[in-house]
N, C-alpha and C positions, 0 to 999 in steps of 0.2 A: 746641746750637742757638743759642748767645748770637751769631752774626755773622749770625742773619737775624731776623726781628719779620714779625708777625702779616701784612702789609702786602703784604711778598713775597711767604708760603706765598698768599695771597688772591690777587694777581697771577695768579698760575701755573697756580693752579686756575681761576680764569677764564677763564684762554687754553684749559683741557683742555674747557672746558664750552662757550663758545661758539663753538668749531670743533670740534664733537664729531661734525660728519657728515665732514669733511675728513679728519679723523684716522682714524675707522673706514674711509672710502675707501683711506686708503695703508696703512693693516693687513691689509684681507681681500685687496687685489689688487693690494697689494706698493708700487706707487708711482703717483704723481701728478704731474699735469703743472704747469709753474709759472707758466705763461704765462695770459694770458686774464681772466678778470674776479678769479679766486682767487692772482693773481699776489699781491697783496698782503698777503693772507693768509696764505701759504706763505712770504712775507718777514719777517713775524712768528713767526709759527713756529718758520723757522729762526733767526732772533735767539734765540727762547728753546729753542734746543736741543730741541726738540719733533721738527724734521724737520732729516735732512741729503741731501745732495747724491747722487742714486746717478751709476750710470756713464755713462749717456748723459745726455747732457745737457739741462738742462730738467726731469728727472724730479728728485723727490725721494720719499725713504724714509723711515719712522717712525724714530727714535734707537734706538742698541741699548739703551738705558734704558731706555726707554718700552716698547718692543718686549718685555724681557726681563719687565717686569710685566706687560704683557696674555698672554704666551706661558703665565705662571704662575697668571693668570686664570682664562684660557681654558682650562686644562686641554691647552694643546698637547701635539703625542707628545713634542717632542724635549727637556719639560722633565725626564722623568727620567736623562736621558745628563748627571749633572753628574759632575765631576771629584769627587768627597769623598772628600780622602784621611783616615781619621778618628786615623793613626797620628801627622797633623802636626798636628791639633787635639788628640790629645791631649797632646804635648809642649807645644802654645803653652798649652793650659789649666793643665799643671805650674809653667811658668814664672809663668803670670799668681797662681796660689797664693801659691806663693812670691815672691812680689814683695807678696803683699796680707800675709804671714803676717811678712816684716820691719817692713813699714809698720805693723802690729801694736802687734809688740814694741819696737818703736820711739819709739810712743806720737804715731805720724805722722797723725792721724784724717780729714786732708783728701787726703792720698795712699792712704790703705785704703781708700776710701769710693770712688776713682777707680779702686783697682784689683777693687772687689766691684762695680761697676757694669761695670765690663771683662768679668769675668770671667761676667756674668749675659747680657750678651752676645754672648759667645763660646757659650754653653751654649745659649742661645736660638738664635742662625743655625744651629751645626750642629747642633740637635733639629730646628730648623725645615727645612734641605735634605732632610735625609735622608726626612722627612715625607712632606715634597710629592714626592720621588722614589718612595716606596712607593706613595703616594695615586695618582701616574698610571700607574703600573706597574698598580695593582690597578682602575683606571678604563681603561685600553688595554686590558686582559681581559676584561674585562664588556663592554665596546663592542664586542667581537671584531674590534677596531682597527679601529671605526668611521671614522679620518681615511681612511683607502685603501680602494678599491673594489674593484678587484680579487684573486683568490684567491692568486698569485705572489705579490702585493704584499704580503698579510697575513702570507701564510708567512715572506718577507725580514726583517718588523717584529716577528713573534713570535719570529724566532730570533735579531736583533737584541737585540731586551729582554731574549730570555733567555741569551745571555751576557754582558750588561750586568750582569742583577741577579744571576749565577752566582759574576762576579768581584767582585763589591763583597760576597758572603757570606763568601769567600774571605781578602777582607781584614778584616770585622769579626771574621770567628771567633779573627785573628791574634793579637787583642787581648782582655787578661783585664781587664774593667772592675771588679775586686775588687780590682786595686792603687791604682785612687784612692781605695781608705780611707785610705791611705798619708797622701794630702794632708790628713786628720784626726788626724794624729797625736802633735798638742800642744793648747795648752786654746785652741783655734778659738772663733770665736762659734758662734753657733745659727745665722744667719745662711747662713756658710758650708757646716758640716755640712747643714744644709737642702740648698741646692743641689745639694752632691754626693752625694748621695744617693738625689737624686731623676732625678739624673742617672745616678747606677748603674743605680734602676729600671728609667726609659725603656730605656737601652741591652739589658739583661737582656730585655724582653720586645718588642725590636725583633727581634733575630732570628728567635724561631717565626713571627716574622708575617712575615717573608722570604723561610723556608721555606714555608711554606705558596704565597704568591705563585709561587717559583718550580717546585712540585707545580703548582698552576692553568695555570705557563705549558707545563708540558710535557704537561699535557692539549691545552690548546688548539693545541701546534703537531703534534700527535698527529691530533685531529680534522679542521686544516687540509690537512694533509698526503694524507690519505684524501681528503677533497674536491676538492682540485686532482687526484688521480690518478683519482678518479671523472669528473668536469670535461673531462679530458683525453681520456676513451677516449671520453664523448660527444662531443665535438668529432672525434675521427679519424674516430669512424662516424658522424657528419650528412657531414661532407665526402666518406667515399664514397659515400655516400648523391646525395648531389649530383652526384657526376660522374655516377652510374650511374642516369636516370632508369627504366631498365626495373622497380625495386623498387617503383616507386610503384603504389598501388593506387587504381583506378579508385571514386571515391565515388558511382556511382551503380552499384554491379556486383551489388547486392540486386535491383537491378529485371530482370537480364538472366535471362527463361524459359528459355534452353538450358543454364544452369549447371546442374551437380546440387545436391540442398538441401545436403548436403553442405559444401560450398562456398562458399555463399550467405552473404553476409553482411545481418545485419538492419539495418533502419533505427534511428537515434538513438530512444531512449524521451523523452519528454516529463518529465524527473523535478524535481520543483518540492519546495521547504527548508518549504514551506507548508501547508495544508489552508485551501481556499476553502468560506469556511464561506454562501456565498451560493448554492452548490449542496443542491438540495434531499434529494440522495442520501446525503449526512454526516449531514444530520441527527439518524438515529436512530442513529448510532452515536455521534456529538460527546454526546449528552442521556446517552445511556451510559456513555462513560466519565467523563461531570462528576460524574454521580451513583454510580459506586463510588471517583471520586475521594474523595466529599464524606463516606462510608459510613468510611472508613480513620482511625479515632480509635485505637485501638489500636496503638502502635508493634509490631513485628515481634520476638520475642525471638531473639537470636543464637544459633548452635548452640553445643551443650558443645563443647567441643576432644575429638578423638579424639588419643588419646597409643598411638607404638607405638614397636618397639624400632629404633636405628639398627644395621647392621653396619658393623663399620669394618673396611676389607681394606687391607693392605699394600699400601704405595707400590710402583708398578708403573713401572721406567723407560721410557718411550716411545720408539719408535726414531723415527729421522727418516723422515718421507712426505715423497715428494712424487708430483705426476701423472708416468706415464710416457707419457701420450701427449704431452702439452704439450711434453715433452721430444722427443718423435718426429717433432711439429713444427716444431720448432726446428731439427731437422736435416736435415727438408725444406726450408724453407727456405734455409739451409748449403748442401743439394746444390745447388741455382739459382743461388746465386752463385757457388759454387766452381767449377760446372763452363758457368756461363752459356746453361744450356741451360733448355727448359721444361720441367718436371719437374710429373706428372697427379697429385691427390692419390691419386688410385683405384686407377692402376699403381704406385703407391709401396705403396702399402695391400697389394696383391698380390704386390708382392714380399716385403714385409717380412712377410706373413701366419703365412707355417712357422717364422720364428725366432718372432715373438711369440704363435704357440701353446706352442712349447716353452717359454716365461718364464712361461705361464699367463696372460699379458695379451691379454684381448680385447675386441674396439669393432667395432663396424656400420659399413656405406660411408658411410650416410645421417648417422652422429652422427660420421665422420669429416668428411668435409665438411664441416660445420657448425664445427667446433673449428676448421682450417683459415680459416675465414671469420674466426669470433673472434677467433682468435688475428692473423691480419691485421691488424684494427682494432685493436687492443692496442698496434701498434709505432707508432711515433717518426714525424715528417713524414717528415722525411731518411730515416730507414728506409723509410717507404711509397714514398717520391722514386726509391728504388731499385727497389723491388719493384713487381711489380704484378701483380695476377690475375683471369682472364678465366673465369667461370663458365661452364660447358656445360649446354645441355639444350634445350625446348623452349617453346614457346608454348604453353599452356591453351587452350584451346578459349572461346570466348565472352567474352572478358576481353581487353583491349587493356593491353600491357605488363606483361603480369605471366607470368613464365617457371617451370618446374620443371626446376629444375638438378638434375642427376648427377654433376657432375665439377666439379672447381675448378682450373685449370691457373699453375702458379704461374712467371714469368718473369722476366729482370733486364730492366731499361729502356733 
């Protein structure tokens, strides 16, 4: 630091501190315009490499310097995507040894002293990347990638990181951190042996914690993954939901007298998180339970543990399930577009009835229907884009829009 004095570092810092709303402005919303009363400002700025020039014109952007420290601040996603090859830092830390280990023997004490200040940090930046790559790795899991909002988006950024942090294990594990003893291998100071050592440690107990991070991420894109395919199937059934008003049910159809009770659905209960103790009808029960609250000095003692024997039975190979009707619908469907016709689930149901007694598989019209429905809502836009089905039956009696279906007729579009 001898071509700069206290003077400049001050400078610099006061341009960071008294444009410190300008600067946050072209951080969180990219850039700033240069025209207008802050024209002047943003001239300064860029004189001191604070802001540069973006593409249209007028605008300016925060420096990638500047940028790259608040990115490492802030805890941004994209600070754990660093390049750290650790097989060329460990060859430049070989070198920098040995350059310190001649300077040594040498009896060079003003070149040893520049190459153990070298070589402290070399060992510090790449303890210190690799760090802050863990640290946001293991803060984008915990935040359940709180930068993006949506479910798609989360998934893309969890599978992202984790073949990020898959191939940088891939490459530490390449490397056996027990041959930099090697660089200890004559009468070294304390100094150095210090260092590398401490630098074997770190290394040695960065990976379980790597592993571990990437166990957490294949949980998380586990858990994600369910939720987007959960996500998804309600989205297909609100939308046909939508198109098909006749499903909606009538919110006053408790009050219709020609329903049977049956049928009838009740009014909202009044359910309150509270006791309104202004009610004179609590009273003797609130005075009740204060007073066998107040009675309860005695902790409770636990029960003995009952111990009894386990069996343990031989591993039993499971063969593979699956539904055979879900498969049956599937090839209901298959007939609709193969042969472009409207295919009933009902008349499907009946024809296929005497094979699928003789397989021993049987289902009801009414719980075939319904699977038919489900399984509907289950498929893809583009899939429903193609398909489309027209439920049969009738009107209820006393009830406006609400149908009892028999039949589900399934069509190409």
């Amino acid at each position: 630091m001898a071509g700069y004095d206290t003077k400049d570092v001050a400078e610099l810092l006061r341009q960071l501190g008294a444009h410190d709303q300008l600067l946050a402005e072209a951080y969180v919303f990219g850039s700033v315009q240069g025209d207008g009363d802050e024209a002047r400002k943003i001239a300064a700025l860029h004189k001191k490499s604070l802001l540069r020039p973006d593409d249209e014109p007028g605008d300016y952007r925060v420096s990638a310097e500047l940028k790259r420290m608040l990115n490492r601040l802030m805890r941004k996603q994209s600070s754990y995507r660093q390049l750290t090859d650790m097989g060329k830092v460990i060859d430049v830390l070989a070198d920098t040894v040995n350059d310190y280990r001649l300077s040594v023997i040498s009896d060079q004490q003003d070149d040893a002293e520049y190459y153990l200040d070298q070589l402290d940090d070399l060992l510090y930046e790449a303890k210190d990347n690799l760090n802050v790559s863990l640290d946001n790795m293991h803060y984008a899991i915990s935040s359940q990638f709180g930068f993006v909002t949506t479910i798609s988006a989360k998934v893309r950024e969890n599978e992202r990181a984790l073949t990020y942090a898959q191939k940088l294990l891939t490459e530490l594990q390449q490397i056996d951190p027990e041959t930099c003893y090697e660089w200890m291998d004559w009468a070294c100071p304390v100094e150095l042996a210090r260092k590398i050592s401490g630098f074997i440690y770190w290394f040695n107990q960065t990976l379980p914690r790597l592993r571990f991070i990437i166990d957490s991420m294949r949980l998380s894109l586990f858990k994600l993954r369910r939720d987007e395919k959960q996500a998804s199937l309600l989205r297909n059934m609100a939308r046909y939901l939508q198109k098909h008003p006749e499903f909606e049910i009538n919110e006053n159809v408790f009050e219709d007298k020609s329903l049977p009770e049956t049928l009838r659905f009740a009014p909202a209960m009044p359910i309150k998180s509270y006791i309104n103790v202004k009610e004179t009808a609590h009273e003797h029960a609130l005075v009740g339970i204060v007073q066998s609250l107040r009675k309860l000095n005695n902790a409770t003692k636990p029960n003995a543990r009952e111990t009894s024997s386990v069996e343990v039975i031989e591993n039993v190979a499971m063969g593979f399930s699956y539904d055979y009707f879900e498969e049956q619908t599937e090839r209901l469907f298959e007939k609709a577009i193969t042969t472009g016709e409207a295919v009933s689930a009902v008349a499907y149901w009946q024809q296929s009835l005497v094979d699928w007694h003789q397989l021993q598989q049987h289902i009801e019209p009414i719980a075939r229907v319904e699977l038919v429905f489900s399984s509907y809502c289950k498929l893809t836009n583009a899939q429903q884009a193609l398909i489309d089905i027209k439920p049969k039956g009738k009107q209820l009696e006393g009830i406006s829009h609400n149908w009892s279906y028999s039949d589900i007729v399934v069509k190409v579009n």
